[in-house]
C-alpha positions as CSV (number, residue, x, y, z in Angstrom):
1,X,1.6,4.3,-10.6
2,X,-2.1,3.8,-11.1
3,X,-4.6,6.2,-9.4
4,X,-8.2,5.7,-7.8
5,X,-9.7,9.3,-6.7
6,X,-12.7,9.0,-4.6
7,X,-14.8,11.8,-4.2
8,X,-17.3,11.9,-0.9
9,X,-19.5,14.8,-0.3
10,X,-17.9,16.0,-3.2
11,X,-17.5,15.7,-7.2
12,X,-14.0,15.1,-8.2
13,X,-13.2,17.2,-11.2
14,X,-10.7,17.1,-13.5
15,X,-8.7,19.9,-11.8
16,X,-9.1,18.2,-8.7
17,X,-8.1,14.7,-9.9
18,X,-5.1,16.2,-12.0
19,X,-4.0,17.9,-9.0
20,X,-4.1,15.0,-7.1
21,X,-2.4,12.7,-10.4
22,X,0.3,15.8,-10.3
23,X,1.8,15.5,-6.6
24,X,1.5,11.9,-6.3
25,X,3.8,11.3,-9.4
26,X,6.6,13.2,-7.7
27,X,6.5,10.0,-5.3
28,X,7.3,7.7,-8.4
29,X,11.2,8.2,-7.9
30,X,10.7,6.3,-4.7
31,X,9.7,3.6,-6.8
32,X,11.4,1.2,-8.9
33,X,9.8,1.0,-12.5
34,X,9.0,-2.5,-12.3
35,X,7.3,-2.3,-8.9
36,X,3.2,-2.6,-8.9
37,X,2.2,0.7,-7.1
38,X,-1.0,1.9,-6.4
39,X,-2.0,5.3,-4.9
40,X,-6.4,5.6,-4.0
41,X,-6.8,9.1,-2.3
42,X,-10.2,9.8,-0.9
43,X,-11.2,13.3,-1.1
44,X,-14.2,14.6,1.2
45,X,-15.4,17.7,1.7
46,X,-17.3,19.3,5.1
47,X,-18.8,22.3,6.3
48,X,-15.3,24.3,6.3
49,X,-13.0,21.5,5.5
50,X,-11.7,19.0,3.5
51,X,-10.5,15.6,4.0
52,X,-7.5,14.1,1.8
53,X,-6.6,10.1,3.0
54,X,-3.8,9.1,0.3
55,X,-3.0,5.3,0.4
56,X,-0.1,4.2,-1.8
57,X,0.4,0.6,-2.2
58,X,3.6,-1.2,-3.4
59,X,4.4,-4.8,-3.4
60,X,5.5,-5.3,-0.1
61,X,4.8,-1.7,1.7
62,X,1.3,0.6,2.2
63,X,2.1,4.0,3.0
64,X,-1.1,5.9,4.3
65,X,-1.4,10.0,5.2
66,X,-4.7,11.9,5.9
67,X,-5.0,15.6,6.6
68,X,-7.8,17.9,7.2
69,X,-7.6,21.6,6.0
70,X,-9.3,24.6,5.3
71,X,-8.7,24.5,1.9
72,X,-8.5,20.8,-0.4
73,X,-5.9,21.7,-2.4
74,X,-3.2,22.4,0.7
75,X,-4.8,19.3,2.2
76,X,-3.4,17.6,-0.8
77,X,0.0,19.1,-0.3
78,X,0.5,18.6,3.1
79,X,-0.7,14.4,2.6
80,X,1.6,14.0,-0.3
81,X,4.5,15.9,1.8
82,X,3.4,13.3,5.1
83,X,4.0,10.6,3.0
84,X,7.3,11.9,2.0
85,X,8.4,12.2,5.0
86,X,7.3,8.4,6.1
87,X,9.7,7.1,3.2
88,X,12.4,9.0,5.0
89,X,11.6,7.8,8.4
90,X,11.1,3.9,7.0
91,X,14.9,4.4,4.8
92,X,16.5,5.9,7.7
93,X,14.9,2.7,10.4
94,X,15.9,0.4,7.9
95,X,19.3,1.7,7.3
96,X,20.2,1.7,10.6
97,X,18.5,-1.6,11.8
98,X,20.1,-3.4,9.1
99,X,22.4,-1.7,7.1
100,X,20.5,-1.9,3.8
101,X,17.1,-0.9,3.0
102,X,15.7,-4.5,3.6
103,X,12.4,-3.4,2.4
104,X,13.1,-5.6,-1.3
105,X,13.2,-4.2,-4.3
106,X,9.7,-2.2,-5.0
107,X,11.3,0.9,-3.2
108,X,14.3,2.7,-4.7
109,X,16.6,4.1,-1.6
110,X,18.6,6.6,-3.6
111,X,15.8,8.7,-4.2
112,X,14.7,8.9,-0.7
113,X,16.2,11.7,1.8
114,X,17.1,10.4,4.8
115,X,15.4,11.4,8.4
116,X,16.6,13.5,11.5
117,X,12.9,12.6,13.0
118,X,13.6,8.9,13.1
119,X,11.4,6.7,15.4
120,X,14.0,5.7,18.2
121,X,12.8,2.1,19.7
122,X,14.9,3.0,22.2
123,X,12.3,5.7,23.5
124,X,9.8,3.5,24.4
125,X,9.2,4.9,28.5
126,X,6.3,2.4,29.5
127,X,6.4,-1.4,28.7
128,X,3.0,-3.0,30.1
129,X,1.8,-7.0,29.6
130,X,-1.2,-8.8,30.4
131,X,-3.3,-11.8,30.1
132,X,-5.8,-11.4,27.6
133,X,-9.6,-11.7,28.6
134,X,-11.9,-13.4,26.6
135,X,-14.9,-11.2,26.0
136,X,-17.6,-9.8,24.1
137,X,-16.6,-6.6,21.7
138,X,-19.0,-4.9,24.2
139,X,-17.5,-5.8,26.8
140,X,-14.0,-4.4,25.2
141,X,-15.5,-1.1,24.8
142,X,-16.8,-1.1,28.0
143,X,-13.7,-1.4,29.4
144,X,-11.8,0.7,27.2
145,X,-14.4,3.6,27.9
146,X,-14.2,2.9,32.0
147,X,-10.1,3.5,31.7
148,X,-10.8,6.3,29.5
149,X,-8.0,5.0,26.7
150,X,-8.4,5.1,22.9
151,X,-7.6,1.5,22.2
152,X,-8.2,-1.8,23.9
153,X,-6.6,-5.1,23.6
154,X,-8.3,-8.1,24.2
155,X,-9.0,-11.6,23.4
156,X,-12.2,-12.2,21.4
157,X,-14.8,-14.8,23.0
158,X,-16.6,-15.7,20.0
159,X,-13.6,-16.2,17.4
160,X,-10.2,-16.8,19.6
161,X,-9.1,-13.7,17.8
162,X,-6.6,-11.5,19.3
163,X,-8.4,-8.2,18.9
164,X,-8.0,-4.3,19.6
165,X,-11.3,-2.0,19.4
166,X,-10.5,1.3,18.8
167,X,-12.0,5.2,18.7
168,X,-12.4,6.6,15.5
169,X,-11.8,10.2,14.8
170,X,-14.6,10.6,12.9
171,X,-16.8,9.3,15.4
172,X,-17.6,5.7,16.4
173,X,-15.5,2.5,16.8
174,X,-13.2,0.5,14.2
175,X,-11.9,-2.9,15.2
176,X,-8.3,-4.9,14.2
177,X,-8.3,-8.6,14.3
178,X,-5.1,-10.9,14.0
179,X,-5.6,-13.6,12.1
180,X,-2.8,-15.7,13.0
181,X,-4.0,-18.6,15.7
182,X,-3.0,-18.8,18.9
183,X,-0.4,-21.5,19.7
């Protein structure tokens, strides 16, 4: 695995990074040898918190955890353990969908414990469709304040991009765009 520690708001020393280096090669069973795996964690540091976002890359899979905490070094050990238990939830989905893992060959199944707290499709209790409005990103979160969700789907006016606008945690808007064209 290669590492990339960020540090905002905050200097990333070598206890830091090693601890960081130290739980994330516990995820390198997961991984076949062979397989091109990155892992960037972004450390930030508040008032009376800390931030960890730990983004692990492998050829054909991004696995992605972030926790807040009191204290950075359990904010590391409870992001490293979330993404744990996403490799058990994607081996048990794949298992079950399709008998094998499905995922290729940059993830090694063996290694993985499988999940109880699966994602059942089967749950899904709303199922809602629409046309798509072209309009202005304003407009999107204009509408997506006035029904008072966190997400909005629409169709962009300027691009003919299938878009969703979003609420940020952290404050402010992020935005998704699909970049395959309508048909």
């Amino acid at each position: 695995m290669k590492y990339q520690i960020i540090g905002k708001n905050i200097q990333v020393t070598e206890g830091i990074s090693n601890a960081i280096e130290k739980k994330l090669s516990k995820l390198d069973k997961y991984f076949s040898k062979d397989a091109d795996v990155t892992c960037r964690a972004v450390v930030r540091t508040y008032k009376n918190s800390a931030k960890v976002e730990i983004t692990v890359s492998s050829n054909n899979m991004t696995f992605r955890s972030e926790v807040t905490d009191s204290d950075l070094y359990a904010a590391i050990d409870l992001s490293v353990d979330k993404l744990k238990d996403q490799l058990r939830k994607i081996k048990t989905q794949m298992l079950r969908k399709y008998g094998h893992d499905g995922l290729g060959k940059s993830l090694v199944y063996d290694e993985i414990e499988s999940s109880d707290n699966e994602i059942d499709p089967s749950n899904i209790v709303r199922t809602k469709s629409y046309d798509l409005d072209p309009m202005t990103l304003d407009e999107a979160i204009t509408r997506m304040i006035a029904i008072d969700h966190d997400f909005f789907l629409y169709l962009d006016k300027e691009d003919d991009k299938i878009s969703v606008v979003y609420k940020r945690n952290e404050g402010g808007f992020g935005l998704i765009q699909a970049d395959n064209e309508i048909k």
